[in-house]
N, C-alpha and C positions, 0 to 999 in steps of 0.2 A: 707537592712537598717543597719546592724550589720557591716559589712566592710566598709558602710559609715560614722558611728558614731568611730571606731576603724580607721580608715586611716585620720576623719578630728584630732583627738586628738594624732596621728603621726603628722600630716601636723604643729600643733600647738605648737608641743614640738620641733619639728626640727625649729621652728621661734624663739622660745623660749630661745634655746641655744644659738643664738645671742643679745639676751638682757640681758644674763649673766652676772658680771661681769668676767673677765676674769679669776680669779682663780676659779668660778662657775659651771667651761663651761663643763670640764671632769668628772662631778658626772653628770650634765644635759646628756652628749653625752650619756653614758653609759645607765643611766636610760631610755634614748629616743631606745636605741636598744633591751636592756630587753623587754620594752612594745611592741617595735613592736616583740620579738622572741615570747614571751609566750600570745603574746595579738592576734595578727593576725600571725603568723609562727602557733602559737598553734592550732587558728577556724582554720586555713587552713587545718594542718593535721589531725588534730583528731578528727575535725567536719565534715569535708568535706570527707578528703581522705581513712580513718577510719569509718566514717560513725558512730562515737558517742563509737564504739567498745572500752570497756577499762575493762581489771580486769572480764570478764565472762559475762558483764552486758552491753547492749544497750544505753547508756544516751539519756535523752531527750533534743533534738538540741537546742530547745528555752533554756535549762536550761546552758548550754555549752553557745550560745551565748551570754548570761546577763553576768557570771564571764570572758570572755573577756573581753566583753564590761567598766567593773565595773576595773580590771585589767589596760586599755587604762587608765580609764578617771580620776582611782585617782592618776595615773603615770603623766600624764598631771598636774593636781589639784599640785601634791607636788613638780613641776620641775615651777609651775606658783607662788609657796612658796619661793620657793628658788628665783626666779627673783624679787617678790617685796620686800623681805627682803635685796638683795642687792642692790635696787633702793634705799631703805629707805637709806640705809648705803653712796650712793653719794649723796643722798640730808643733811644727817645730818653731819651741823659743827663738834661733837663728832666724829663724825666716820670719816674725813677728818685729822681731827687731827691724830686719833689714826693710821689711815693707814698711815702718813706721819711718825708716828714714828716708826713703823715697819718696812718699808722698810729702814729706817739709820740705826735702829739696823742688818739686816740684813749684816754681815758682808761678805763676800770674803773668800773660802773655804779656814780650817785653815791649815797652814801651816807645822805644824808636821804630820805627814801623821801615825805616830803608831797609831795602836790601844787601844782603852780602855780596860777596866774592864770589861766592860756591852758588848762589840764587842765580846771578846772572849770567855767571861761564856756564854753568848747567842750563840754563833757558835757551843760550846762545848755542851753547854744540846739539841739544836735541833739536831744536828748529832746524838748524844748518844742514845734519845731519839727515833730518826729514827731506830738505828741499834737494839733497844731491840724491838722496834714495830715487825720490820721484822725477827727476832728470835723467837720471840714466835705467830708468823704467822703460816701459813697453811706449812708454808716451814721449820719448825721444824718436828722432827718425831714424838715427841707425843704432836701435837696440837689438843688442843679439847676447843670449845667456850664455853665449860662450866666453865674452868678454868684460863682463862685468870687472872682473880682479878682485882684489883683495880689500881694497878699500870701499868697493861697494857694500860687503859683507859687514865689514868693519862700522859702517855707517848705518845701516838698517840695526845693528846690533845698539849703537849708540842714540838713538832714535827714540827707546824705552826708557834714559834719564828722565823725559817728558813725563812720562805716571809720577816717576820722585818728584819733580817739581810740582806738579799740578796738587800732589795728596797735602806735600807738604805747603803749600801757597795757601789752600783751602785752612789748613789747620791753623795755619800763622793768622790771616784776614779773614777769614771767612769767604764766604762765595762772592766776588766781587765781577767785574767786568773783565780785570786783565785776567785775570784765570780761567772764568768760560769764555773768552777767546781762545787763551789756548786748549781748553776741552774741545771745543767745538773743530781747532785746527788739528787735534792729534785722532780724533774721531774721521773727518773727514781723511788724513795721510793711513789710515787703517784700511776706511772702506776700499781708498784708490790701491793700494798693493795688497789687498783680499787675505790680510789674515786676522780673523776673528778674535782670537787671545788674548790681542791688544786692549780690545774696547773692553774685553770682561775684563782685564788687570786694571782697567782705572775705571770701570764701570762700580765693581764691587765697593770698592772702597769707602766712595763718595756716596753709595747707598745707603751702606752701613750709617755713614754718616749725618746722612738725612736723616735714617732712623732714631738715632740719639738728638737729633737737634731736639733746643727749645720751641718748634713749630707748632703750633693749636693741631690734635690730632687730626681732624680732619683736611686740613689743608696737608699734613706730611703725609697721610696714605693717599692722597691723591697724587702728589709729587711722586710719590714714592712707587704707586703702580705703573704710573704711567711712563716713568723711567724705567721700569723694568720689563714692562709690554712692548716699549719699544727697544729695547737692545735685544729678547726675544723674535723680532718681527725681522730686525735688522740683519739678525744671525739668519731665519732662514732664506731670508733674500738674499743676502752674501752667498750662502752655501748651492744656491741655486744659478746666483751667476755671475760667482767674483771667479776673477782671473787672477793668477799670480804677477804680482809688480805690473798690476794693467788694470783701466777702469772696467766695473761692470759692465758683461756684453749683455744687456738688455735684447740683445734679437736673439738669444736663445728660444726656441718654442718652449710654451709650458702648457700640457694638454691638459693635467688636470690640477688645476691650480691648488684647492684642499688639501689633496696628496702630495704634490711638490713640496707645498708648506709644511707638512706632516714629515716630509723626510729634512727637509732643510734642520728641524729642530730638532729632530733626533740620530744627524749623521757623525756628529762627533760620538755618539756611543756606540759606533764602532771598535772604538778600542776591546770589547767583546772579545771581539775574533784575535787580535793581540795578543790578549791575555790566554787565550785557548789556544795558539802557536805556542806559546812559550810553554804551557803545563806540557804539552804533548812531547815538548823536544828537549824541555830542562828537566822534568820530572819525570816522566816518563820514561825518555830515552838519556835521561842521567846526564846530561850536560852541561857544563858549569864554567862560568869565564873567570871565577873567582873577583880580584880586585880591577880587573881590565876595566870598567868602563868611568872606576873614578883616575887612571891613572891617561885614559885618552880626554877625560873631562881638565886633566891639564895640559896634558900636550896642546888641547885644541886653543889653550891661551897663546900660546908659543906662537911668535909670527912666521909667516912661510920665510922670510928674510933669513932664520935662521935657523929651521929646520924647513926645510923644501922640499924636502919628501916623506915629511911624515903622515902616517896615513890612520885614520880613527874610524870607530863605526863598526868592523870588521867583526865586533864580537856579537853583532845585528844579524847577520849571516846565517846563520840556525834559524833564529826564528823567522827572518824572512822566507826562508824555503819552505819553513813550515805552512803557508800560504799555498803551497803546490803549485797553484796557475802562475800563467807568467803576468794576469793580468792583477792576481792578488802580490805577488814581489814588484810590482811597480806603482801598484797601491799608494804608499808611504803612512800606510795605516799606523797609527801609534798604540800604545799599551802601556795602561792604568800606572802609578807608580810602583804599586808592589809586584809589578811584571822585573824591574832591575833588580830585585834582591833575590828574585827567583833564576833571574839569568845568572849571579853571583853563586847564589849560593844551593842550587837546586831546591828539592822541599824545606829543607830548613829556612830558607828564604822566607817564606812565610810565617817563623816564628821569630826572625830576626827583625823581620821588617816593621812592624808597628811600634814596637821602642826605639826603635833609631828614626823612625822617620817622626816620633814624636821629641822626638830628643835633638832631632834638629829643630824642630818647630822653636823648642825652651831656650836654643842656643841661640836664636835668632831673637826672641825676646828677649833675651838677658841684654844685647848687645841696642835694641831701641831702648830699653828701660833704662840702660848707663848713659846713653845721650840727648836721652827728650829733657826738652828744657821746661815743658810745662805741661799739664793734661791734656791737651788739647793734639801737642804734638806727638804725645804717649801715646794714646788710643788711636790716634789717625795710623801710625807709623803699625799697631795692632791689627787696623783694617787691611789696612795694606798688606800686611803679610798673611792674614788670613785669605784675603783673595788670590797668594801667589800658593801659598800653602792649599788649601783646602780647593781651591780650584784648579792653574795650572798645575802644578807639581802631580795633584791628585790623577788629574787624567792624562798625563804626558810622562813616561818613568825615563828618559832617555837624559842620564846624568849631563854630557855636556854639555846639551841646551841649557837644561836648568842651571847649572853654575854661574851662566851667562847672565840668565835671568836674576840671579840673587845680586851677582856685582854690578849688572849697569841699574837697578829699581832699587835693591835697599840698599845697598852701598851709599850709592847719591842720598838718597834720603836722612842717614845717618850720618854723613858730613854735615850736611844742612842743618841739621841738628842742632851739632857740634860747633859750629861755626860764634856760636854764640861766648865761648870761651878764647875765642881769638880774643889777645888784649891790643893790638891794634884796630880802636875806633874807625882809623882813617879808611882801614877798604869798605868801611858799609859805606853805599854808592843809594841812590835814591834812583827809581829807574820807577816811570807811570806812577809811582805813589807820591806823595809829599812827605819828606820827613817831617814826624808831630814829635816835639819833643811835651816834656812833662810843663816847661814853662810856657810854650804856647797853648796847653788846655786849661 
């Protein structure tokens, strides 16, 4: 009953995506593959192949099968949000109008090809930003996690302007040399401090985008699998033996290589067990933090300078216990996004959460669609939030990470944008390109 309730609310979303509007479609695609990785990828392995085994502790199967199941059906529920709010938008005259003027305003990629202000402070503080992460990593001689400070934090956080640059670099020029340098530099600073989310937030994007190019089909699905076999391969190699802010320790033994691989790919769907903490202790046992986790997702803005003792996370505490072992509470196991609206709001959670989390999605596109300056940088800026949408957000529900996520990736992004409305000519700066103006073509 549980792979027929989870494959018809697959069946449903993959219909679904076709009644998209068409700028829609790449938050639906992605969110329909999320549910089906963590929704059925997940019962498969960890229920079935696993046999419930997680963190020292046996789970109970019916409890595993509900947060799939709950996983499918509110991915469905928010992907059938996003479809009737763009039905709404072709039935209403307002919205006919306002998309006619949108697309006039979109202009034709501009013509001075320098860079701005915002292009090369942004290029300069993520690189920067990279090179001190990796300095005072495991790869310095007197590294110790005690001491990092605050500005280490501060700089791994600032490190993700790199995805804004690179989506929007790509949109502006196209795939050129200075930009897969820095792909290939922001891929390499991922793999050396071992967190995975990175590569997929600027992996997706640029796939997407290959997708759309004017490529001769067969040359784009071979680009296109083979980008995507290897960030797949990449993932289970990292998960098998990336270290935190430290290079892969290759002398790990790995006895049975298929199956190491076989877990690499499917360890991030553990958020499973997550999601089945949280039913048992917010619904079940009625628990509810209310507005706590968007009110710690601002404190956590707030520098220690001048709040020094303030303290976030706490409202995590429930469902970490719910873990029981001590080796499932040190886990650092994460859970789905609709696990935060269920901490919030106990079972109403569940009815609250696919329109609000779709309704952030529209609040986020309304804010690229006011400042794309052309198609190109529309739909890239679309990618991209489709990949922070439909992937990270999807399987990471822990609000003040994701805030982080929103201000240093689309934030930057939509300055760059923007940027094109500065009426002072003089800060666009030419950095690796040549300015072409209209009279030198």
């Amino acid at each position: 009953m549980t792979y027929l309730l989870i494959c018809g609310c697959l069946t449903l979303m993959f219909a679904a995506i076709w009644l998209c509007r068409s700028d829609d479609r790449p938050v639906a695609a992605v969110m329909t593959a999320s549910a089906a990785y963590y929704g059925l990828g997940g019962q498969i392995y960890w229920a079935e192949y696993q046999r419930g085994v997680f963190a020292g502790l046996q789970w109970d199967p019916a409890k595993l099968s509900e947060a799939s199941v709950v996983v499918a059906a509110t991915a469905l529920a928010t992907v059938l949000c996003i479809v009737s709010v763009g039905a709404l938008g072709r039935w209403s005259k307002r919205e006919r109008v306002r998309d006619a003027y949108h697309v006039r305003k979109l202009l034709p990629p501009p013509v001075n090809e320098a860079r701005g202000i915002f292009e090369i402070a942004f290029l300069l503080i993520g690189i920067s930003c990279a090179l001190y992460v990796l300095a005072k990593s495991s790869f310095a001689a007197n590294f110790n996690f005690d001491t990092r400070g605050q500005l280490f934090l501060i700089a791994y956080q600032l490190s993700d302007i790199l995805v804004a640059w690179i989506c929007f670099d790509v949109a502006r020029r196209g795939i050129k040399t200075t930009n897969l340098a820095v792909i290939g530099f922001f891929i390499l600073y991922a793999v050396l401090v071992g967190f995975r989310y990175k590569i997929a937030i600027v992996a997706l994007p640029l796939i997407i985008y290959g997708l759309t190019s004017p490529m001769s089909r067969p040359r784009k699905w071979a680009v296109i699998s083979s980008s995507t076999l290897g960030v797949l391969v990449l993932f289970s190699v990292m998960t098998l033996f990336r270290v935190k802010f430290a290079a892969p320790d290759f002398t790990r033994g790995v006895q049975n290589l298929g199956t190491n691989l076989t877990y690499g790919a499917f360890a991030e769907a553990n958020v499973l067990f997550g999601m089945a903490s949280i039913m048992r202790v917010h619904i079940e046992g009625q628990v509810t933090a209310g507005l706590q986790p968007i009110v710690d997702a601002v404190l956590e803005l707030v520098p220690r300078l001048i709040l020094p003792f303030r303290t976030t996370g706490e409202y995590l505490r429930p469902m970490v216990q719910g873990f029981l072992t001590d080796q499932g509470m040190k886990s650092g196991t994460a859970y789905p996004w609709i696990g935060e609206f269920v901490i919030m709001f106990g079972r109403w959670g569940l009815l609250v959460g696919p329109p609000a989390f779709a309704g952030l999605y529209f609040l986020m596109k309304r804010f690229i669609r006011a400042a794309a300056g052309d198609l190109r940088q529309y739909y890239m800026g679309l990618y991209l939030l489709a990949g922070i949408v439909g992937y990270y957000h999807f399987g990471r529900g822990y609000t003040p990470q994701l805030l982080k996520c929103y201000l240093f990736v689309c934030l930057p992004f939509i300055l760059m944008c923007l940027e094109r409305l500065l009426p002072a000519r003089t800060f666009r700066i030419s950095l690796l390109v040549p300015v072409r103006t209209r009279a030198a073509r």
